[in-house]
C-alpha positions as a Markdown table, in Angstrom:
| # | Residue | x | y | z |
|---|---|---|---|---|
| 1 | Unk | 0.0 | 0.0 | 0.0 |
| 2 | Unk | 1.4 | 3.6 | -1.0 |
| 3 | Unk | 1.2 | 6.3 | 2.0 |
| 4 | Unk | 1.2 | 9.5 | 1.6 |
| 5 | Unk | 4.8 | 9.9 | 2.7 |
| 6 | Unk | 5.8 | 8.3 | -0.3 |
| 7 | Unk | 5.5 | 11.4 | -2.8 |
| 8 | Unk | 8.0 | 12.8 | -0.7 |
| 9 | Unk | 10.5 | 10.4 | -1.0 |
| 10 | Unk | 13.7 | 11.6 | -3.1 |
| 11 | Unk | 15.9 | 13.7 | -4.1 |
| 12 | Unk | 14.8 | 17.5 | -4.0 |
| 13 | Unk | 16.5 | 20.8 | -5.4 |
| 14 | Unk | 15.8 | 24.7 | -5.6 |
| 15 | Unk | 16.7 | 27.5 | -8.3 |
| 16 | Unk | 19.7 | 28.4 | -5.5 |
| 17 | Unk | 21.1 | 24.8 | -5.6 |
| 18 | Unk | 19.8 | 23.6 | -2.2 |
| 19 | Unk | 19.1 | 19.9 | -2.0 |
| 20 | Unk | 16.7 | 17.7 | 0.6 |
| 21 | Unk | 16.8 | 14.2 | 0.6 |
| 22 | Unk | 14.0 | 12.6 | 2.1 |
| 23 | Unk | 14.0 | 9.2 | 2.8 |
| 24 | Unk | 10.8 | 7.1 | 4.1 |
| 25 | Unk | 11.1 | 5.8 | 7.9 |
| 26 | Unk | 7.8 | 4.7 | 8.2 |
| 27 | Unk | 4.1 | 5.2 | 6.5 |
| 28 | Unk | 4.2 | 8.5 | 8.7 |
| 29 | Unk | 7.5 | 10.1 | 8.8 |
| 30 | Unk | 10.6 | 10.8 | 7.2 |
| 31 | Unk | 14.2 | 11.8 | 8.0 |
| 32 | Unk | 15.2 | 14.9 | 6.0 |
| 33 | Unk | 19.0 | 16.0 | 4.7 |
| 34 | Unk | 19.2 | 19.6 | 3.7 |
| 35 | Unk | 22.1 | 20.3 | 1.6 |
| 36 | Unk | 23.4 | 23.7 | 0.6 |
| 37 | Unk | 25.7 | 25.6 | -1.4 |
| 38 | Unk | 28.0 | 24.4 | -4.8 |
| 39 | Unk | 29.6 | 21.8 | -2.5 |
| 40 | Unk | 26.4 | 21.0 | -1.4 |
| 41 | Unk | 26.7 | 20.4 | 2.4 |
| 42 | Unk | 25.0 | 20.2 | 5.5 |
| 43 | Unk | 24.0 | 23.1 | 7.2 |
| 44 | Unk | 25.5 | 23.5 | 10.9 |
| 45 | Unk | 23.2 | 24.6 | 13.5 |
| 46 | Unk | 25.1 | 26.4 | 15.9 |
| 47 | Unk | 21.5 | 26.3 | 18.2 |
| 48 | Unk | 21.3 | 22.7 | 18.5 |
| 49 | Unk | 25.2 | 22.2 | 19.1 |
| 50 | Unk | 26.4 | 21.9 | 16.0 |
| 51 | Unk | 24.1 | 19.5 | 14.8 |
| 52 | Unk | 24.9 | 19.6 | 10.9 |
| 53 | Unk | 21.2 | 19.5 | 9.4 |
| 54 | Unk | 21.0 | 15.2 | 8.2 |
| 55 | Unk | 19.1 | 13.0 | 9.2 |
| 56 | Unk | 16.5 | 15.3 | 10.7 |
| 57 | Unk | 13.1 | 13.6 | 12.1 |
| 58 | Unk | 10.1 | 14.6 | 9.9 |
| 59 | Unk | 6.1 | 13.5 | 9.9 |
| 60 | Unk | 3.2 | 13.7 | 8.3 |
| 61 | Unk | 0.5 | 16.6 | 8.9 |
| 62 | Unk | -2.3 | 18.5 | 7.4 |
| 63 | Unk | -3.8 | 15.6 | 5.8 |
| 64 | Unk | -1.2 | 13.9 | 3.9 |
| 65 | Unk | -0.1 | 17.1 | 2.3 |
| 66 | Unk | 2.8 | 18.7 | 4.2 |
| 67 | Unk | 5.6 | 17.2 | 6.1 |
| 68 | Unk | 6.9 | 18.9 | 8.9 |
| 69 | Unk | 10.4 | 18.7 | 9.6 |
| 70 | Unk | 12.2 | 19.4 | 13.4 |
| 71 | Unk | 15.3 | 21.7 | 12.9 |
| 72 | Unk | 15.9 | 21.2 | 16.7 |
| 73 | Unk | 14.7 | 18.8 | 19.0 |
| 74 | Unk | 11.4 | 17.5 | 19.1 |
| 75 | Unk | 9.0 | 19.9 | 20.3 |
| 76 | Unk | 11.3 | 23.3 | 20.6 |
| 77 | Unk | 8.9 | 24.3 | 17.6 |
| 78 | Unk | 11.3 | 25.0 | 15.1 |
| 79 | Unk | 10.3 | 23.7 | 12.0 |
| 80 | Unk | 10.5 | 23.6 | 8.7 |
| 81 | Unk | 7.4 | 22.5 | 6.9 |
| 82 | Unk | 7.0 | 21.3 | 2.9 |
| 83 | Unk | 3.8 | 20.7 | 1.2 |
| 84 | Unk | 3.3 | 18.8 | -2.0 |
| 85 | Unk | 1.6 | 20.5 | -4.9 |
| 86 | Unk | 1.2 | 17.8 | -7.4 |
| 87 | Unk | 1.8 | 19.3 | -11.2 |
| 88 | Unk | 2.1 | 23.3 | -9.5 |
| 89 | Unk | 0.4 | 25.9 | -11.0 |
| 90 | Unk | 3.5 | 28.5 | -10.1 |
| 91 | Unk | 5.8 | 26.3 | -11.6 |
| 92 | Unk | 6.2 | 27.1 | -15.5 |
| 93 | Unk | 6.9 | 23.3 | -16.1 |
| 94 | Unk | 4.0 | 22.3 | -14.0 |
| 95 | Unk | 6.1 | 19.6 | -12.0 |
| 96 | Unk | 5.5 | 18.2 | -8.7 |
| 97 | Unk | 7.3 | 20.3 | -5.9 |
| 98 | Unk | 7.8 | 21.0 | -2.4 |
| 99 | Unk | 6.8 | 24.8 | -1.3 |
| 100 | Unk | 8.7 | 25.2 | 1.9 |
| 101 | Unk | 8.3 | 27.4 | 4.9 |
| 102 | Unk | 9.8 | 28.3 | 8.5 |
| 103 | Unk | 7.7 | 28.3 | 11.8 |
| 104 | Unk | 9.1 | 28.6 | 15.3 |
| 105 | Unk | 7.1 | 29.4 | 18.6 |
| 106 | Unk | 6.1 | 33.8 | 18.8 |
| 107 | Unk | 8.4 | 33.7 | 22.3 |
| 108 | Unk | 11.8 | 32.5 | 20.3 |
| 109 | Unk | 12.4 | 35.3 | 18.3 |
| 110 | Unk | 16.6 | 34.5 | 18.7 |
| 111 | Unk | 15.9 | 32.1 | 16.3 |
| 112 | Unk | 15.2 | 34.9 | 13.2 |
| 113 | Unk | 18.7 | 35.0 | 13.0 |
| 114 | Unk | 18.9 | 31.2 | 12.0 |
| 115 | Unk | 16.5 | 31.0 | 9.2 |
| 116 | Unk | 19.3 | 32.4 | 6.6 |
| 117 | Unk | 20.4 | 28.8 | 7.1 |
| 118 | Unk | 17.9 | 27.2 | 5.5 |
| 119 | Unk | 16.6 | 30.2 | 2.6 |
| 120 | Unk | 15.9 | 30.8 | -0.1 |
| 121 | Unk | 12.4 | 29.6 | 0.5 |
| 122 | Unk | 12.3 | 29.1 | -3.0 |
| 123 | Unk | 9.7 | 25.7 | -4.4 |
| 124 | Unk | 11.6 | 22.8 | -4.8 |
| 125 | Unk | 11.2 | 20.3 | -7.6 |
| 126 | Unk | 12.4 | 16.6 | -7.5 |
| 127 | Unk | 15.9 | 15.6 | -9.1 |
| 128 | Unk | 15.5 | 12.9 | -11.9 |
| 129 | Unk | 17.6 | 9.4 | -11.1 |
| 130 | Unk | 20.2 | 10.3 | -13.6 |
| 131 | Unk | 20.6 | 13.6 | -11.8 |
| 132 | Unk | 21.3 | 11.6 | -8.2 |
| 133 | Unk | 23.0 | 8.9 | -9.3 |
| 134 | Unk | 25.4 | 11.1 | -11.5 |
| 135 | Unk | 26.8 | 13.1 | -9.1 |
| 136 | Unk | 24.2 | 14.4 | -6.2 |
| 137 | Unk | 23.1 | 13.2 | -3.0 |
């Protein structure tokens, strides 16, 4: 049986270069990589000591139709979130993508200074196999 966590499985990639790989843990959740920059690594969060950003815990909400994924520990509220938009209108190509955005709770405004991290909050579409296996992720 297909869950819904399944059409967010793969290899990911903005306009900037940024890559997540998300790979399935369970018919619920997903452990996220976020790569960044032409060398494409990890970002380091200097808030959750030095944790560089693999392997990050991520689950299933809204429905099926967005994953959120825990920047910090589990709970603290800082998240990132992506929601699938099959074949997406703002897309010229139409392809399936990822829109991404940043939460955290009101009270930690400290973190403002860490979303840089993880922006551009640009759409991200899905790398073909031949991309990965050439070369990414």
């Amino acid at each position: 049986m297909i869950s819904d966590i399944d059409k967010f499985i793969g290899t990911w990639e903005n306009d900037a270069g940024n890559l997540l790989v998300i790979k399935k843990s369970t018919d619920l959740s997903a452990l996220v990589s976020f790569f960044t920059g032409p060398n494409a690594l990890p970002a380091i969060r200097s808030y959750y000591e030095n944790k560089p950003s693999i392997g990050m815990y991520s689950y299933l909400t809204d429905c099926g139709a967005t994953i959120e994924v825990d920047l910090w520990e589990r709970g603290k509220g800082f998240s990132l979130h992506l929601t699938y938009e099959h074949a997406y209108e703002l897309d010229k190509a139409y392809r399936d993508s990822l829109v991404p955005a940043l939460s955290r709770y009101e009270e930690d405004s400290y973190l403002d200074q860490y979303y840089q991290l993880f922006e551009p909050l640009n759409l991200y579409t899905k790398k073909d196999a031949e991309q990965v296996a050439a070369g990414g992720p």
